[in-house]
N, C-alpha and C positions, 0 to 999 in steps of 0.2 A: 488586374483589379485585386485589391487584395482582401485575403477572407473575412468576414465581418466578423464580431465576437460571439461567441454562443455560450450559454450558461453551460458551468459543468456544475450536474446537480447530485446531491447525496438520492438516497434508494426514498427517503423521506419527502422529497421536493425541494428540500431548502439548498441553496448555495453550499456547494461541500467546500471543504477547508483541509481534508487532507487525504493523502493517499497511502493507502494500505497496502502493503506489498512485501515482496521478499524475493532478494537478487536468486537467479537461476541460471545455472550453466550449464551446456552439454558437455563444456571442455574446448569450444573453438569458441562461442557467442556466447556471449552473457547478455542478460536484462533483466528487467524489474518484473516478477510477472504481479500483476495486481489482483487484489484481492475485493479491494473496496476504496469508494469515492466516498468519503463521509463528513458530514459536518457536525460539529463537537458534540453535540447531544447525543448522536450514532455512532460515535467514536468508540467509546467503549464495549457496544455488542457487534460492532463491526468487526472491532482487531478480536475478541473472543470467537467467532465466526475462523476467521481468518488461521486461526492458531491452529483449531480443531480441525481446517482445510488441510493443513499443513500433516497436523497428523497423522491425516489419513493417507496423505499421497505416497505412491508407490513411486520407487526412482529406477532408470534401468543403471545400467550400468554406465560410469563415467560422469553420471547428472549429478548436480550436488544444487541442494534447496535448502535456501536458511532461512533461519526464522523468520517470522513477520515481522517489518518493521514500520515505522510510521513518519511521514515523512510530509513536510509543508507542500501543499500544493501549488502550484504558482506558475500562472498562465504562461506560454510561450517557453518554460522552461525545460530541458530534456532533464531526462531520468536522472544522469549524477549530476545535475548543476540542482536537485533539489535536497533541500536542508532536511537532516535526520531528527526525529524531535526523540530522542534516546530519554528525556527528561517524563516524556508522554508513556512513553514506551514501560518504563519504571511505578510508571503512578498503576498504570494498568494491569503490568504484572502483579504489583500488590494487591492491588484491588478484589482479583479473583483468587 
């Protein structure tokens, strides 16, 4: 049987629209680690959140953590099948 749909929601309630994150590796695996599920309105204190997470973190050796990035959400899709909104990403960094 196959799994039914379930909302993914921003921190707000509303239907999130993207995902907040930044590729991490130890050196053997990579992935996306996430920062934030946010829909447009959270967008912009989500990825400011996410930056200052980033600042903070401590790496040991051989980790490498890039910046936050923002990225379309989109059901059923894995990590790199999701689109980069580099354009979102731009608006944001100016903004602060």
């Amino acid at each position: 049987m196959p799994m039914s749909p379930y909302p993914v929601l921003c921190a707000c309630s509303a239907p999130a629209a993207f995902k907040v994150a930044a590729r991490w590796s130890d050196g053997t695996t990579q992935e996306l680690k996430t920062y934030a599920l946010a829909c447009a309105a959270c967008l912009p204190s989500q990825y400011a959140r996410a930056v200052a997470k980033r600042a903070a973190c401590h790496l040991t050796l051989g980790e490498v953590l890039d910046a936050p990035g923002v990225y379309d959400l989109a059901r059923g899709a894995r990590d790199k099948q999701l689109a980069r909104r580099a354009d979102l990403e731009a608006e944001l960094t100016s903004a602060t």
